[in-house]
N, C-alpha and C positions, 0 to 999 in steps of 0.2 A: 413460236419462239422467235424473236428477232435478233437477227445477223445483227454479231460484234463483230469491230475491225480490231484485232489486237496483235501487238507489237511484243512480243519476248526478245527477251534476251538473258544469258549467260554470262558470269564474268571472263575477263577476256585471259586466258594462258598466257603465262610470261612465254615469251619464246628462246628462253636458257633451258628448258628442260622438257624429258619426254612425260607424257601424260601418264599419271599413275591413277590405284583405283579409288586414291584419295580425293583425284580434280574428276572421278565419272562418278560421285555421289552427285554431284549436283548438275552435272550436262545429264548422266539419265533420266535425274528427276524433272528437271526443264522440257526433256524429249517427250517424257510421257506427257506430261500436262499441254503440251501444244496438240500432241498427235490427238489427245482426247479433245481439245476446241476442234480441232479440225473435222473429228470423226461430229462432231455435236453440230458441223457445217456452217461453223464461222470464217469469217476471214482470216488469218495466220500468220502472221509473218515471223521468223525465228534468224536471229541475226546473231552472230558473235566474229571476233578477229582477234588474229595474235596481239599481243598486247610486247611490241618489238623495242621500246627507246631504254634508255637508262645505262648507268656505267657498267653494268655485269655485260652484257651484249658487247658493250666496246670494247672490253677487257678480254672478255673469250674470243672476241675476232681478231686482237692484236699476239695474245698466247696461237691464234691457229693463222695467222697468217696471211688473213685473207679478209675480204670487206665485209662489216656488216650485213650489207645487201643480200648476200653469197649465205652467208651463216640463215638470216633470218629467214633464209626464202626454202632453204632445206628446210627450217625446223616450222614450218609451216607445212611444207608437205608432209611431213611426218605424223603433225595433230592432226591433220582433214583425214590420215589413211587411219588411225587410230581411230576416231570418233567415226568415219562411215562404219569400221569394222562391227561397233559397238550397237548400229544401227541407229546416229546419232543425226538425225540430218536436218542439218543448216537451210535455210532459203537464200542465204547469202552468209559466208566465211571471209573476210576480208584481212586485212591492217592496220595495225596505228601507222606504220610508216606508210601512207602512201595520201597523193594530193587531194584527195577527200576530205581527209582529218586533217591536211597542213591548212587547208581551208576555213573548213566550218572552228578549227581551231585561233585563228585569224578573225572570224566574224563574233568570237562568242569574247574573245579578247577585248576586240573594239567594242562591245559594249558594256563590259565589265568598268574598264576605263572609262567611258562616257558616265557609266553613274556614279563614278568619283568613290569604287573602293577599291581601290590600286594605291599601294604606297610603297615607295622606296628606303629601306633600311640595311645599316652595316651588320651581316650574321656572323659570331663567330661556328665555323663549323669544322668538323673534325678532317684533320686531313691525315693521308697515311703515305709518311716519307720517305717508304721502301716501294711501293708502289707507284708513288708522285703521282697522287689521284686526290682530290675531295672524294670522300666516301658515301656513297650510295646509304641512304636508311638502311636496304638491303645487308651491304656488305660491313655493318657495326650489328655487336651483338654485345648487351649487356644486364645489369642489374634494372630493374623496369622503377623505377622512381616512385610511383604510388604503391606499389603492392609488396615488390621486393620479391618479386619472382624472377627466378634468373633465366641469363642465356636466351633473352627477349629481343626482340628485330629494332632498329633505330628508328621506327615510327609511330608503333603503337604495339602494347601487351597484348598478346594472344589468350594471357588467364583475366584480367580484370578491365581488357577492353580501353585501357589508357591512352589518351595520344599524347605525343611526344616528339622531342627533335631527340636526334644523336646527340647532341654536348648533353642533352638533360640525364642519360644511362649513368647509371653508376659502374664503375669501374668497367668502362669501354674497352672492347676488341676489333682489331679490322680483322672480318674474314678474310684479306687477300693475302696478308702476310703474318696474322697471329702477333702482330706487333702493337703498343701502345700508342692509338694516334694522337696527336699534336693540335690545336688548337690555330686556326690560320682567319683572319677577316676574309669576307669578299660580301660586295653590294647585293640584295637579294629582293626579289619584289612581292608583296602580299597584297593579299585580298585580306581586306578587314570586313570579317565573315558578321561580326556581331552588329553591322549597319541592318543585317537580315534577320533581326533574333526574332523581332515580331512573326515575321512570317512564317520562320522554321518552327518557332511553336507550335504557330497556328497547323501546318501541315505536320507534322509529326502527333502533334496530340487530340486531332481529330477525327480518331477512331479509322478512318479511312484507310488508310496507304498503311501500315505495320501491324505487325503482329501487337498484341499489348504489352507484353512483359519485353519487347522490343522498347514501344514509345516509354514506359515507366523507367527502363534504364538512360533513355537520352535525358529523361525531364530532371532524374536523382544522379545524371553523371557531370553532363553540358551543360543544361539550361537551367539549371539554378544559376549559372554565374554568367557573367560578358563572357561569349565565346571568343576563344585564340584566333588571332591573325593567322592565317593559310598561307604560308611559304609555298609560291608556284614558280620559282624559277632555280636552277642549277647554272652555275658558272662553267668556262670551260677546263679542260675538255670533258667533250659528254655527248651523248649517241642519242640524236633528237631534232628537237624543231628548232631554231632560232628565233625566238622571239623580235617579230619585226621592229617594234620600235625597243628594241632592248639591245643590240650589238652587245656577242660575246655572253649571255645570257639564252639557256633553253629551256623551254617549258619544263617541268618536274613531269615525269612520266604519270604522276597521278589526275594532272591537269588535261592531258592529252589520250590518257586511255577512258575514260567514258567517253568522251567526244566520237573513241572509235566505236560506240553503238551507232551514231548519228551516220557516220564515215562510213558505215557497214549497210547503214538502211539506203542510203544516198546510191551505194552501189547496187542494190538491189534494185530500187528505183528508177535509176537509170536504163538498167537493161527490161524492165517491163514497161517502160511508159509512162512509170507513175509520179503523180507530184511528191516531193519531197515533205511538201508542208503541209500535204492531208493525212500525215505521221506526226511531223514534229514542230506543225505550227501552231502559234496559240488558240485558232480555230481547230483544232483538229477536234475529230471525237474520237479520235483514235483510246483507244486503251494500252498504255504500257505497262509492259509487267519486267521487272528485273529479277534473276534468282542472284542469288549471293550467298558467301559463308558468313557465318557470324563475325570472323577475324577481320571482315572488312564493313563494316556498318555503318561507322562514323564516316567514313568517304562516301558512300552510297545514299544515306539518311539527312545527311549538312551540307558541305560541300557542293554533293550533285545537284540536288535541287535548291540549292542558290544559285549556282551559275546558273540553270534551265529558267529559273526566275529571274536574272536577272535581265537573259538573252532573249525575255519574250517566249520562250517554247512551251511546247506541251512537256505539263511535268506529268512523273510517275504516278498509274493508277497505284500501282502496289510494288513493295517490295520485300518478295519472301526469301526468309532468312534462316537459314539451315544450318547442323551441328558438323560438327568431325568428324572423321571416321576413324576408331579406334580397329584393328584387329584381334579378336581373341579377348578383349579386355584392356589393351594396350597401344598407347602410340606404334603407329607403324614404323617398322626397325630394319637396317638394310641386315644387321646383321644376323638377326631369328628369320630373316626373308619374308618378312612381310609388309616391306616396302615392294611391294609389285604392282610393276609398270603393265601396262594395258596389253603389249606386245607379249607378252610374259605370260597374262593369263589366257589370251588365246592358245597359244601354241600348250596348253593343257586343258581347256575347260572352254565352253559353248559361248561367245558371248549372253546369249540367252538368259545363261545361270545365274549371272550378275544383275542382269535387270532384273528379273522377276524377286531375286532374292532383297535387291533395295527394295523394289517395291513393299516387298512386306513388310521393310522397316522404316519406311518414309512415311511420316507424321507432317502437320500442318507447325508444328512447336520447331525449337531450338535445340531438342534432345540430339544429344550424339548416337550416333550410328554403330553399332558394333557389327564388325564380319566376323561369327563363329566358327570356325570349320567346319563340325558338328551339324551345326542349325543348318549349315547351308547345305551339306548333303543330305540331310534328312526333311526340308523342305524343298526341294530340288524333288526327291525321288518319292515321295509322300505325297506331295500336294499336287505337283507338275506332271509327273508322270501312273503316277498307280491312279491319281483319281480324274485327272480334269484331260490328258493324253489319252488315257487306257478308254474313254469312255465309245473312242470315235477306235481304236485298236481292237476293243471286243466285238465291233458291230459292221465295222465297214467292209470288212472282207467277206461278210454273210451275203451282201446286195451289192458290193464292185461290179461294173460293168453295168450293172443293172439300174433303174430309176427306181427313185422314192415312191412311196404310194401316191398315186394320183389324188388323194385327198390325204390332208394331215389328220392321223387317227384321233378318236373323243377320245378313247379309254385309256389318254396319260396321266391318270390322276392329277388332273389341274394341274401337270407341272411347267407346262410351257407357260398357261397365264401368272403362273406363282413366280417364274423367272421374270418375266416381262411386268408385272409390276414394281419389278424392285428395281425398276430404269431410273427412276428419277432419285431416289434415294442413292444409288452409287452415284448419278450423275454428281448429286450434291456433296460425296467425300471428295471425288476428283477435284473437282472446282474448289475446295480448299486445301486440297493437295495431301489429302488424308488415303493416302493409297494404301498404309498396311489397314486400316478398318475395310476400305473395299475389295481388297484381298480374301479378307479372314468371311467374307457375306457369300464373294463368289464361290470360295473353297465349300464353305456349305451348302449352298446353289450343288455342286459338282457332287456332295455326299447325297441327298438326295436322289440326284439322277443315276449316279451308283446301285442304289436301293433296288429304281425300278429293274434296272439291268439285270442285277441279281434274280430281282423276285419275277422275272419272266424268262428267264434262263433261255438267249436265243441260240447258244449252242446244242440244247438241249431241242428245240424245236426245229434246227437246222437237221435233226436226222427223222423225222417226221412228214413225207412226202405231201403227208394232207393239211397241214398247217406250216407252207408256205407263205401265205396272204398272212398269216397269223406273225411269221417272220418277220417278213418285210413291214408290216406298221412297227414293230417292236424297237426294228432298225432306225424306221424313217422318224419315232419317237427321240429316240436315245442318238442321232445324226444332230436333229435340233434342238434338243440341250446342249450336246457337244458346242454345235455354232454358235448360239445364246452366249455360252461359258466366251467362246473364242472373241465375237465382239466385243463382251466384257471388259476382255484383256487386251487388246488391240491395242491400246495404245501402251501397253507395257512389253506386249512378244509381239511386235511389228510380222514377224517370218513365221511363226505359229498360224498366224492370220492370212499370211498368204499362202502355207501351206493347205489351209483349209478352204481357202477361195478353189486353189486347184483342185481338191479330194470331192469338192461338192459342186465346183462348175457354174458358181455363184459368184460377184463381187459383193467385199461387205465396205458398203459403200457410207454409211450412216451409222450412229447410233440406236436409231429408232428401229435397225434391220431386227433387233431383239423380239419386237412385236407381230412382226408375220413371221410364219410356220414356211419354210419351203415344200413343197408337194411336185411329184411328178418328175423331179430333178438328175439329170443321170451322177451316177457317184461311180469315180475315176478309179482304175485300181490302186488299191492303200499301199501307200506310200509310209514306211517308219517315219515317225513325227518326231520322236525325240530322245536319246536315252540314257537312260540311270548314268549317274556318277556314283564314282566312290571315291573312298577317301585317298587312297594312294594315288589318285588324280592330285587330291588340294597338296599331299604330303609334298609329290614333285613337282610341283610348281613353287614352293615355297622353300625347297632345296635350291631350286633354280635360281631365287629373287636370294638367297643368300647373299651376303658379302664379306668374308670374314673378317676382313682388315677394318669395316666400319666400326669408328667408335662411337658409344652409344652416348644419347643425349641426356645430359644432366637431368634429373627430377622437375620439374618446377614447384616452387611452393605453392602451396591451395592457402587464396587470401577469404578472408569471410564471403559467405554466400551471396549474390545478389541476383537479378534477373537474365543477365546476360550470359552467368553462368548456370544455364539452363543442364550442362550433362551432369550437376551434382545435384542431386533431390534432397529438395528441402526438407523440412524436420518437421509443416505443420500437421502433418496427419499424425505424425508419433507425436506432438505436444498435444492436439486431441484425444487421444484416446493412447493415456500413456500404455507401458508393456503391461500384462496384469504378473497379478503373482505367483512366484516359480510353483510349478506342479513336477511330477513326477513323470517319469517313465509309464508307471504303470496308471497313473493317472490317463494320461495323453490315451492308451490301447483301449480305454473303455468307450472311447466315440468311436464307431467305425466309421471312416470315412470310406465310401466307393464311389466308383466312375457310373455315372447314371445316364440316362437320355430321354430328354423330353420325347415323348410320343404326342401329346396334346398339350395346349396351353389356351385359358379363355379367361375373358374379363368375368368378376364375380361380381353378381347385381347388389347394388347399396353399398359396394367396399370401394372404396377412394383410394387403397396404396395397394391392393391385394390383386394377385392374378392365380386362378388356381393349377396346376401344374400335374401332370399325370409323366411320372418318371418310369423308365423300361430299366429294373438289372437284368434282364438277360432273363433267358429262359419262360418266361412267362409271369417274370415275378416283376410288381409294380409298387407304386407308391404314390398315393394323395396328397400332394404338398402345396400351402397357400404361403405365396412369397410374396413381400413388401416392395417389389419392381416394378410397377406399374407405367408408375411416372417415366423410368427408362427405359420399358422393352415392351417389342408392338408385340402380345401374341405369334401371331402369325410367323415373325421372323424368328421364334426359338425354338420349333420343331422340327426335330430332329438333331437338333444342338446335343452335344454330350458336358455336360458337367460333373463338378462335385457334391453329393449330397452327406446329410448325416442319415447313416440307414437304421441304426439301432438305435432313435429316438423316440421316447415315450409317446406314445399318441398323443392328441392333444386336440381336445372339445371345442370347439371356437362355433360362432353365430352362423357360419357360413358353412361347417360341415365340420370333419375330423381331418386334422392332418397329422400326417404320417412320417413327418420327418422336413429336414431343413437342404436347402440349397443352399450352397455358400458363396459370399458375395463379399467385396470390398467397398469402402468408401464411406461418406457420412450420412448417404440415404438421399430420397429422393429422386432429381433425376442422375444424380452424380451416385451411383450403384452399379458395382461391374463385377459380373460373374464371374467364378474361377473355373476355366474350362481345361480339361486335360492336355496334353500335347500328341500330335498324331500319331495314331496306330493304337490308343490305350482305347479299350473293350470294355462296354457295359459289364459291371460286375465287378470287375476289377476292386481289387480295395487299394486305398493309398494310403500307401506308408512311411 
């Protein structure tokens, strides 16, 4: 495999606020995806800075008293203790305010101006007369001009993705004073972004760098028309760079905070010796990758790679673009307490819980994120702890103190090589950032391994003097599945993995550690790994994130469907295959549906869609079933999987033998086919009702 050099980054935290579990969807999901390059023994680099300029900073330092400087430098220390806590770690945390950025902000300036898209025009812009401020995009909130969604930021919709100035809002508000602002001139400078329309086609709709339902909303929102001139400068007063040859004019914080990725790599660079420009020069082979929300696109998608185009740099290999995160169902609320701050969830609940529980809901799409309280304790304590914990908890205290077998046992039923082939297959959700699918593989990996545990009962042979030897393979068996599972997840439970490095006396150094067996290895006395939550955990923390006086945020209108708006699912699978017609009650009870489990699965000779299926209900009672999943599912990878079947299904004669009933599945067939698997702890047999 050949060594990448790649560059991550995260968007940058305003430094007006502390970090909530809304801005760790997307630093977790950036952590994992780096730590997994790294574990894959690429190069790495993982860079982000407080994103410090603009009037809210100035405002809050003039209310407290004291210098910006003062203010931003606190609320930097407080993100870097926040995100280590989270186990979130930077190679470099830097600035916008500092002469790195005042720099490279200066050089990407001078060449924007040399290629003659700089123009000087009179803005009228909103100012607010009780504050005697021009007002920040930030600090206007209004009617969003395309959509007519209310209570929208003065630069672009958060529901239909719109950009915009503040005069364009309908019936404007300043947040500083609730008062109607006023209409005032002052001179402003633009990048006339549409001299680049050729190019930003070409990199946007060249399948490379976005997701697709990403470039399909730039080509049906932006680029049908001449793109809008880019307002980059702010009049004073304003908390910022001064634009050298602009006196009395500062850069717009949106001009100057991507710069601080540049500003951030420069410092890292610095203190290791490294060139600057075998990152971000137009030679470089460097790989950059950005994560971002979907609420900032058009800055990230236009914008950014015009400037990096136009300044000569390495532009972005890719830029992935992530959903919301709702709680419960719902926008996060201070007043239901489910606006909670990072600080908030520690002091109730493991960092831990929060990564592994995104991981399970992080997709490679734009789908919004929901945190259930529910889910999270019962995937916490189901997945995390009874199966993939308990495995190295039931075994390791049998052989503590004592070494592994001096040869790794034959008689695992193929489970070490059955783990260790599916390397490359997770490797490949990672790498598109498909972490709940590699989740839901490993969790099955971990039911397996379970199995064997069970079915060799070493508690059982632990009171047996003569089947010691017999013990210890069972241990040294069931030690590496454990560690298999733990690499796995390494880059999602960072401290689970180092817990395990210490318990087995091993570094997991590599991805590839999946494929050799440890033997011989002394194992440490066991140490608790991790334990259960419940729910009076999530209840008081979210009594805690309370606020009672907050009042809650207006509804937003939902405008027609489009791509961007990825957290509302579209309608073409129900205009396919409309509702059928209404049945009964008693209709519905004459299919039994139960919870079943593959015990075999194999290709059937001459059938092109068919794979023949041998389901367990329990007790010894099976069933013969040939499903039309072929095209979507290897064999191999469905055994031991639990599903839903119909059990009371007529037999049924077919070329290939009798089958005995149906497996159920979703989708239009082919390789787009996806089974309905029960939720954890539901038992073969089980009916569903």
């Amino acid at each position: 495999m050949t060594e990448r050099r790649i560059l991550v980054t995260s968007a940058l935290p305003y430094a007006n606020g502390h970090i909530h579990i809304g801005h760790l969807v997307e630093y977790i999901q950036t952590d994992i995806w780096v730590r997994f390059q790294k574990l894959r023994g690429h190069q790495v680099v993982y860079v982000c800075a407080d994103d410090t300029h603009g009037t809210a900073i100035m405002l809050r330092a003039r209310r407290e008293g004291r210098p910006e400087e003062e203010l931003i430098a606190d609320m930097q220390q407080a993100h870097e203790r926040d995100f280590s806590a989270f186990d979130i770690e930077f190679d470099n945390y830097g600035s916008t305010h500092s002469e790195e950025n005042r720099n490279i902000c200066t050089r990407m300036w001078g060449a924007i101006r040399q290629a003659g898209l700089v123009r000087e025009k009179t803005v009228e812009q909103l100012f607010d007369p009780e504050a005697g401020t021009f007002l920040a995009d930030r600090f206007v909130r209004g009617t969003c001009p395309r959509c007519g969604a209310e209570d929208q930021p003065g630069d672009n919709c958060s529901v239909c993705g719109a950009a915009y100035t503040p005069a364009d809002l309908i019936d404007p508000v300043s947040t500083l004073s609730g008062s109607t602002p006023e209409i005032r001139s002052a001179p402003h400078l633009f990048i006339e972004l549409e001299q680049l329309h050729e190019f930003l086609e070409d990199w946007t709709q060249n399948g490379r760098h976005l997701q697709p339902e990403v470039a399909r909303y730039l080509k049906g929102h932006f680029l049908n028309a001449p793109l809008r001139d880019w307002d980059v400068s702010r009049p004073a007063p304003y908390f910022g760079f001064e634009i050298p040859d602009s006196p009395g004019n500062y850069w717009y914080v949106w001009f100057d905070a991507p710069i601080g990725y540049m500003a951030s790599t420069q410092q890292w660079c610095q203190r290791r010796g490294e060139r600057f420009d075998d990152w971000w020069g137009p030679d470089s082979d460097a790989e950059i990758h950005h994560f971002i929300g979907k609420d900032i696109t058009y800055f990230h998608t236009l914008f950014w790679p015009g400037m990096l185009k136009t300044a000569g740099c390495n532009l972005p290999e890719k830029v992935h673009i992530h959903g919301f995160l709702t709680v419960g169902g719902e926008k996060m609320s201070k007043s239901r307490g489910t606006f909670i701050l990072a600080s908030t969830w520690l002091r109730h609940l493991p960092a831990q819980t929060l990564r592994y529980y995104y991981a399970t809901r992080l997709g490679s799409g734009l789908d919004d994120i929901d945190l259930n309280p529910q889910e999270l304790v019962s995937r916490v304590n189901s997945d995390l702890v009874n199966k993939i914990v308990n495995l190295a908890s039931r075994t390791a205290r049998f052989v503590q103190s004592q070494c592994l077998s001096e040869q790794y046992p034959q008689n695992d039923d193929g489970l070490f090589e059955h783990a260790a082939r599916q390397a490359d297959r997770l490797a490949e959700l990672y790498e598109q950032g498909s972490f709940a699918a590699a989740i839901r593989e490993i969790v099955l990996l971990a039911d397996r391994a379970n199995r064997f545990v069970e079915e060799r009962a070493p508690w059982e042979l632990k009171r047996d003097p003569k089947r010691q030897d017999e013990l210890r393979d069972v241990c040294t068996v069931a030690l590496n599945l454990f560690r298999q599972l733990v690499v796995y997840l390494k880059p999602v439970l960072p401290k689970l993995a180092a817990q395990t490095e210490e318990l087995l006396n091993t570094p997991i150094r590599h991805w590839d550690d999946v494929r050799t067996p440890l033997s011989g290895t002394p194992v440490s006395p066991f140490q608790h790994l991790m334990k259960r939550i419940d729910e009076k955990q999530v209840e008081a923390m979210i009594e805690d994130s309370k606020d009672q006086d907050a009042p809650e945020q207006p509804q937003e209108s939902s405008p027609d469907f489009h791509p961007a708006d990825s957290w509302k699912d579209p309608g073409d699978a129900l205009a396919a295959e409309p509702i059928a017609d209404e049945c009964t009650i008693d209709d519905f009870m004459k299919v039994d549906l139960r919870v079943a489990r593959i015990i075999e699965a194999r290709h059937v000779d001459g059938a092109d869609r068919l794979l023949q299926l041998t389901l367990s209900l329990g007790g010894g009672e099976t069933r013969n079933v040939f499903a039309g999943i072929k095209a979507a599912y290897d064999p191999e990878s469905l055994v031991g999987r639990q599903v839903v079947c119909v059990a009371n299904l007529k037999p049924r004669k077919m070329k290939f033998g009798v089958s005995e009933g149906m497996v159920c599945a979703s989708g239009p067939g082919g390789k787009d086919v996806f089974l309905i698997s029960p939720d954890s702890g539901a038992q073969p047999g089980q009916r569903v009702h």
